[in-house]
PDB file as gemmi writes it, atoms N, CA and C in Angstrom:
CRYST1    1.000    1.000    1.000  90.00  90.00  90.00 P 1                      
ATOM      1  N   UNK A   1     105.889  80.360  72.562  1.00  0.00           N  
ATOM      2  CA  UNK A   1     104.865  79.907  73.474  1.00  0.00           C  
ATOM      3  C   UNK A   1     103.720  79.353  72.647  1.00  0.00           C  
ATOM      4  N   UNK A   2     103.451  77.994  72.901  1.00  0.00           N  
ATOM      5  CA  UNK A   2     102.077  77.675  71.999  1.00  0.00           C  
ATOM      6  C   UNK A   2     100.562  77.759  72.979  1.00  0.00           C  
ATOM      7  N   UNK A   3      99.773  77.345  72.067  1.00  0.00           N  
ATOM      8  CA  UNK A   3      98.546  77.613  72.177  1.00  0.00           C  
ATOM      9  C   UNK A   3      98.639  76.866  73.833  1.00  0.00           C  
ATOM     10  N   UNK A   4      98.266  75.964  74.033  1.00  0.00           N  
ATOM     11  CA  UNK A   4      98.756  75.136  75.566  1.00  0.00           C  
ATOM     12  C   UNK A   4      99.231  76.136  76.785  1.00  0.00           C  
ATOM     13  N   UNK A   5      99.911  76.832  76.557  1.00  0.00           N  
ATOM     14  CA  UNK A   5     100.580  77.506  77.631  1.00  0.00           C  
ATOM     15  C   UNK A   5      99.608  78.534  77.920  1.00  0.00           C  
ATOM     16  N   UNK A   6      98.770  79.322  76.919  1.00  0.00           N  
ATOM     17  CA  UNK A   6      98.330  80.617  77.313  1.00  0.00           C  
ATOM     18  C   UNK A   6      97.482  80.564  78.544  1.00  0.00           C  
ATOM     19  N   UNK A   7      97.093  79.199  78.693  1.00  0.00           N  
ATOM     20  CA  UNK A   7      96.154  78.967  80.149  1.00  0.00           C  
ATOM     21  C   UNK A   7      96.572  79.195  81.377  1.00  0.00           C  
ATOM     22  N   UNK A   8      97.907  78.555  81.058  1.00  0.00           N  
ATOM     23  CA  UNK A   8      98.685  78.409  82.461  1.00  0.00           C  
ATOM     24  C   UNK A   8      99.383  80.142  82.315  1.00  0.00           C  
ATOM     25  N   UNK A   9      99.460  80.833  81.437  1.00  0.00           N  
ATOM     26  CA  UNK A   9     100.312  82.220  81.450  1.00  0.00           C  
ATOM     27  C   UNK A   9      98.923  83.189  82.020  1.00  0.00           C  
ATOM     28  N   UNK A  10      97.661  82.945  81.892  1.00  0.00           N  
ATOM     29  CA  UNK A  10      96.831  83.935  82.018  1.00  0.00           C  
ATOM     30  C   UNK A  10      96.428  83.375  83.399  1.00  0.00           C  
ATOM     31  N   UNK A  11      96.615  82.400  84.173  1.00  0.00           N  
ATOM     32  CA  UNK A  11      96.458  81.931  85.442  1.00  0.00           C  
ATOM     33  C   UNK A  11      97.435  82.384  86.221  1.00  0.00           C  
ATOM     34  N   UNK A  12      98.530  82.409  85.781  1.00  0.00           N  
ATOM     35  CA  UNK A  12      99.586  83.027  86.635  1.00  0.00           C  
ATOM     36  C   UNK A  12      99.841  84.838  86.805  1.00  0.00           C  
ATOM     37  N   UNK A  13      99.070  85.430  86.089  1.00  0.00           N  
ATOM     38  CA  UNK A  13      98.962  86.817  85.628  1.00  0.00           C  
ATOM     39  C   UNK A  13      97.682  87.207  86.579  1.00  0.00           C  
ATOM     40  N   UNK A  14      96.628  86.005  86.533  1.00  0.00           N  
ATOM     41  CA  UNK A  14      95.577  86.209  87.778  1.00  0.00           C  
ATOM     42  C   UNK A  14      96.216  86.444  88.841  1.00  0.00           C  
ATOM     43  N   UNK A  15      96.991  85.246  89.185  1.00  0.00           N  
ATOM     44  CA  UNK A  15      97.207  85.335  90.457  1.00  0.00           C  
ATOM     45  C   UNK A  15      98.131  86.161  91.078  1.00  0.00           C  
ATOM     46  N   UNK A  16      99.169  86.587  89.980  1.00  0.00           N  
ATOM     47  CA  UNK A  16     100.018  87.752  90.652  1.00  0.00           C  
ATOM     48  C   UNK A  16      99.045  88.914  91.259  1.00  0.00           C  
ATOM     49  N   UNK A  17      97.565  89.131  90.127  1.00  0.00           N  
ATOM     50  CA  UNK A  17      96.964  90.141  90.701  1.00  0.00           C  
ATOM     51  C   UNK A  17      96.289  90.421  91.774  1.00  0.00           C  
ATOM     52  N   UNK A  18      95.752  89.085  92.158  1.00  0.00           N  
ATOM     53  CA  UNK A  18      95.064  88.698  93.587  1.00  0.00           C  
ATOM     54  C   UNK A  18      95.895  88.392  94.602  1.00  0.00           C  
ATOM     55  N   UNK A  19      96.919  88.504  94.689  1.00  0.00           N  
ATOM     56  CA  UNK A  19      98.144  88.352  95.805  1.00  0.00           C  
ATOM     57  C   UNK A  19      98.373  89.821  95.412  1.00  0.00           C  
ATOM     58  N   UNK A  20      98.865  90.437  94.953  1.00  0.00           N  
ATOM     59  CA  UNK A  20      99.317  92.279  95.357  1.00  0.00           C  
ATOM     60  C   UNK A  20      97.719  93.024  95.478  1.00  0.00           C  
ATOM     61  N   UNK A  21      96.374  92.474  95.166  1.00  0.00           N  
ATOM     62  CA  UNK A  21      95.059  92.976  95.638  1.00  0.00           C  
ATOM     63  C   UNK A  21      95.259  92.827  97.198  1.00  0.00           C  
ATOM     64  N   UNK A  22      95.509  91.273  97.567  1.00  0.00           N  
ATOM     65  CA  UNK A  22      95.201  91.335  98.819  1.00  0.00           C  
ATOM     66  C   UNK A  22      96.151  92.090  99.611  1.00  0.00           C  
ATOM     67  N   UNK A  23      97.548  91.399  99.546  1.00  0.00           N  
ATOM     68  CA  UNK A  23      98.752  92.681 100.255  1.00  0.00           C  
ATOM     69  C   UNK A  23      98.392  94.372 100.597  1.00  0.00           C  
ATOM     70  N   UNK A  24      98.109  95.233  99.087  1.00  0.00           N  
ATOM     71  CA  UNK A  24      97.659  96.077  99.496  1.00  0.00           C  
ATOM     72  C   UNK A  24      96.243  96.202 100.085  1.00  0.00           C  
ATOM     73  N   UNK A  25      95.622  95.488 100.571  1.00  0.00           N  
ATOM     74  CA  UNK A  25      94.192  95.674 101.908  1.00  0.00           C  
ATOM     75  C   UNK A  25      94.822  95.645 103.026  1.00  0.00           C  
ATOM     76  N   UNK A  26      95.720  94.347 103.105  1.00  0.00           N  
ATOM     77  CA  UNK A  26      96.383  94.145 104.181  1.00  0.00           C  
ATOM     78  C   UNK A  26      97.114  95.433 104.570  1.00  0.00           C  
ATOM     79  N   UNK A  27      98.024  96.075 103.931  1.00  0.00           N  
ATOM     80  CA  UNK A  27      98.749  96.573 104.403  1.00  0.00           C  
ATOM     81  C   UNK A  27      98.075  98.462 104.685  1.00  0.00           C  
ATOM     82  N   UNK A  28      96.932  98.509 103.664  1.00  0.00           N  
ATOM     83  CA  UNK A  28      96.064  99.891 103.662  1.00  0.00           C  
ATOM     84  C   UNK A  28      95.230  99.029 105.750  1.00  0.00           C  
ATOM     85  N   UNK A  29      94.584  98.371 105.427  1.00  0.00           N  
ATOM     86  CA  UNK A  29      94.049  98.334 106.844  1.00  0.00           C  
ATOM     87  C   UNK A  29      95.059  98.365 108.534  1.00  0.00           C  
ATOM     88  N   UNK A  30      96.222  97.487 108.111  1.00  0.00           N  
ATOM     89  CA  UNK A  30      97.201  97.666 108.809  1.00  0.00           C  
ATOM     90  C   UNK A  30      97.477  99.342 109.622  1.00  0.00           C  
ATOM     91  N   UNK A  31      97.777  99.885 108.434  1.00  0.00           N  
ATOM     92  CA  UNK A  31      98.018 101.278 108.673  1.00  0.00           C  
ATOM     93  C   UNK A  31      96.790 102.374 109.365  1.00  0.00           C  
ATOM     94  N   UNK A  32      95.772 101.705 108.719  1.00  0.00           N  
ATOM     95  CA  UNK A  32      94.867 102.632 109.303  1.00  0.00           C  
ATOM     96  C   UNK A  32      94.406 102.170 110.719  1.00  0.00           C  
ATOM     97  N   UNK A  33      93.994 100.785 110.970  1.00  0.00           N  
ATOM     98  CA  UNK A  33      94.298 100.385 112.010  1.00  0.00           C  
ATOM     99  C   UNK A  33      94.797 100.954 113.629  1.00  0.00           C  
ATOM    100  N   UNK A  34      96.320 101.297 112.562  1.00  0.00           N  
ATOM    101  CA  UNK A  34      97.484 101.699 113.606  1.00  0.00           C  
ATOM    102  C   UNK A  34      97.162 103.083 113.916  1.00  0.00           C  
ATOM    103  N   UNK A  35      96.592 104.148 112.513  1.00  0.00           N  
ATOM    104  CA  UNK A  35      97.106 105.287 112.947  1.00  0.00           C  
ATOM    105  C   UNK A  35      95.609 105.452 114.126  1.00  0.00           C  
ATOM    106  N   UNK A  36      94.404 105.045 114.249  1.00  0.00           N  
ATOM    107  CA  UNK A  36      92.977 104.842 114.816  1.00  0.00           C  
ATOM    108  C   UNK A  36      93.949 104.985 116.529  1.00  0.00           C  
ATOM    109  N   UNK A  37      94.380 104.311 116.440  1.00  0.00           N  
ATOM    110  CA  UNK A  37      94.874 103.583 118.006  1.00  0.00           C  
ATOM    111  C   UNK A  37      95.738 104.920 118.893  1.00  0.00           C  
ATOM    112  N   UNK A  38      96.620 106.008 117.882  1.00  0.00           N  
ATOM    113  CA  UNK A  38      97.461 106.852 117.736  1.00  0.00           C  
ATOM    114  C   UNK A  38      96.751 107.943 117.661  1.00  0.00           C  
ATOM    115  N   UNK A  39      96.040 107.964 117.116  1.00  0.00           N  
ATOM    116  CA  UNK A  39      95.326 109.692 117.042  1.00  0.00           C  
ATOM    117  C   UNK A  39      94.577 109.780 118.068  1.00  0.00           C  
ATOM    118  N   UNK A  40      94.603 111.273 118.431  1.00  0.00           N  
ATOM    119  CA  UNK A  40      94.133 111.612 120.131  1.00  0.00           C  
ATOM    120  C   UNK A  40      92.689 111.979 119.533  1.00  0.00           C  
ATOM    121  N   UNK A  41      91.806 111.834 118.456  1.00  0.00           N  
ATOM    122  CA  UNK A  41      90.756 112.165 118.285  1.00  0.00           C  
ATOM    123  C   UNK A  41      89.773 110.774 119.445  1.00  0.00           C  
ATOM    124  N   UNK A  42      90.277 109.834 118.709  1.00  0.00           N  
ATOM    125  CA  UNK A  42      89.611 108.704 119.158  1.00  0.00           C  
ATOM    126  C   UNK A  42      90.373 107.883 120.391  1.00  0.00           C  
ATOM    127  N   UNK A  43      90.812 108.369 120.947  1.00  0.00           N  
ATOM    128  CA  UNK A  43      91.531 108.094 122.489  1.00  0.00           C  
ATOM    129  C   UNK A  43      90.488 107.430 123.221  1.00  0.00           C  
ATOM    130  N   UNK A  44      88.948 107.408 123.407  1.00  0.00           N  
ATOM    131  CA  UNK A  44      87.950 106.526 123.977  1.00  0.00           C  
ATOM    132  C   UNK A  44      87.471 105.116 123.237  1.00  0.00           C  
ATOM    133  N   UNK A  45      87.987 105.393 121.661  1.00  0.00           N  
ATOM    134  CA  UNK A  45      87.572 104.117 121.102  1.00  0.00           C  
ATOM    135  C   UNK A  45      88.081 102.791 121.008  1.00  0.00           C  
ATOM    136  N   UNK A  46      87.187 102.050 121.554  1.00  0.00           N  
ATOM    137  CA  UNK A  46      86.944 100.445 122.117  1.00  0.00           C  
ATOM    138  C   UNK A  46      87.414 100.252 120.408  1.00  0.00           C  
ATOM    139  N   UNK A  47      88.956  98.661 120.586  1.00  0.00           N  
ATOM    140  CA  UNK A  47      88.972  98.205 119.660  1.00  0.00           C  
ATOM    141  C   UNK A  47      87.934  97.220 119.228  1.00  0.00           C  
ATOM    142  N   UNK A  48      87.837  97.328 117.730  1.00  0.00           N  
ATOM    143  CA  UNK A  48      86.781  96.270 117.288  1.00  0.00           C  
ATOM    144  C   UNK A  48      84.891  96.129 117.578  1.00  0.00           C  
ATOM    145  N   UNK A  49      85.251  97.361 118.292  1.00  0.00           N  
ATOM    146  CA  UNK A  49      83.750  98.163 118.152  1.00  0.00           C  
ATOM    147  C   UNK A  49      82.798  98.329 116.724  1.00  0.00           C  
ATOM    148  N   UNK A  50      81.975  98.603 116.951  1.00  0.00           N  
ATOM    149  CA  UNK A  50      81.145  98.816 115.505  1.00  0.00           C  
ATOM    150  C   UNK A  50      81.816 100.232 115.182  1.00  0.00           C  
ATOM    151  N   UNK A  51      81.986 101.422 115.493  1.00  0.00           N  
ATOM    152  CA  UNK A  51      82.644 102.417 115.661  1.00  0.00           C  
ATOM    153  C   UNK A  51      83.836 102.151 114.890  1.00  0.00           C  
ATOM    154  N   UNK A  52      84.392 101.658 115.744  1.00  0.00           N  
ATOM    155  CA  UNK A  52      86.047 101.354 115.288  1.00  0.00           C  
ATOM    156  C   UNK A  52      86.225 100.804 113.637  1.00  0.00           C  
ATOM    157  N   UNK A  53      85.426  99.664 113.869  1.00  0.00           N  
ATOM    158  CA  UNK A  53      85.315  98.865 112.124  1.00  0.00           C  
ATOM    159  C   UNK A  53      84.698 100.442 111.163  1.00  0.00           C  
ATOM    160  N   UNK A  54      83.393 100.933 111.261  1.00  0.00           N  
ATOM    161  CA  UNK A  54      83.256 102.667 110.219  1.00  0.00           C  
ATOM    162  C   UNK A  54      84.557 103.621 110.172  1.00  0.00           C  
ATOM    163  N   UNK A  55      85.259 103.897 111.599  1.00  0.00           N  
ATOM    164  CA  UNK A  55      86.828 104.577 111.407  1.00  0.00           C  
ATOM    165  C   UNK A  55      87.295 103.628 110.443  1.00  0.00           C  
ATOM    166  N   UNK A  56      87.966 102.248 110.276  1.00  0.00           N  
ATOM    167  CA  UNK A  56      89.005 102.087 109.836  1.00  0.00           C  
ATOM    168  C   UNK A  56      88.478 102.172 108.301  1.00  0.00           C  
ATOM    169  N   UNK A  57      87.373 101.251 108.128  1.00  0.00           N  
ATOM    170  CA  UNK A  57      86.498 101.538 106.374  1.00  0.00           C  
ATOM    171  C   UNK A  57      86.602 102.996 106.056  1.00  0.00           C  
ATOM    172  N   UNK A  58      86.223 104.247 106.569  1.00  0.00           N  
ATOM    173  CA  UNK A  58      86.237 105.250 106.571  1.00  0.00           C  
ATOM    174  C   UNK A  58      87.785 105.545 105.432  1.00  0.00           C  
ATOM    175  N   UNK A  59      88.837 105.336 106.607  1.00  0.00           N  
ATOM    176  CA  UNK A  59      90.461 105.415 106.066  1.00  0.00           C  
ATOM    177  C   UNK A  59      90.601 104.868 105.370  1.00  0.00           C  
ATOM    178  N   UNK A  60      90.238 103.179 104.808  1.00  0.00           N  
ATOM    179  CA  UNK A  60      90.850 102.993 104.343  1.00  0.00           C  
ATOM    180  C   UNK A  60      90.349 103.505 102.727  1.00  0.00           C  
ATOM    181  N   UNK A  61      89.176 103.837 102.229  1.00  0.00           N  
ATOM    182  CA  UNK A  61      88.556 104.832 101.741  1.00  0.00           C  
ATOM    183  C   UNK A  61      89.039 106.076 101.022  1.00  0.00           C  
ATOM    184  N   UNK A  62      89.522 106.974 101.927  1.00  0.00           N  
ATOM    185  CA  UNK A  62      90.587 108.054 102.066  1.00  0.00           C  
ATOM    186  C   UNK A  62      91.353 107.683 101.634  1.00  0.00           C  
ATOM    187  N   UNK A  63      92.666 106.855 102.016  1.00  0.00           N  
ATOM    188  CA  UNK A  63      93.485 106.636 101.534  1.00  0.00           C  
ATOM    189  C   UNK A  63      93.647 105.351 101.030  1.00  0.00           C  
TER     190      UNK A  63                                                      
END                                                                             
């Protein structure tokens, strides 16, 4: 590998990392999301409430 390439090798090493960064948000909010909707704690909470958005930050936090 010469000098030339290391640009394009350390660009592609970015971006693997910012594509599996975002996936796992996606998939941590996903879940918490889901379990919000499922748990009988919060059985009154309005989706997309100000409420709702502190639960899911909360979880995703936690876990």
């Amino acid at each position: 590998m010469g000098l030339e390439n290391v640009p394009t090798f350390i660009g592609k090493i970015i971006l693997v990392i910012l594509l599996m960064r975002s996936f796992f948000y996606v998939v941590s909010f996903s879940c918490c999301a889901a379990f919000l909707f499922t748990y009988p704690d919060v059985a009154g909470l309005q989706p997309f409430s100000p409420e709702y958005w502190s639960r899911v930050d909360t979880c995703r936090v936690r876990y």
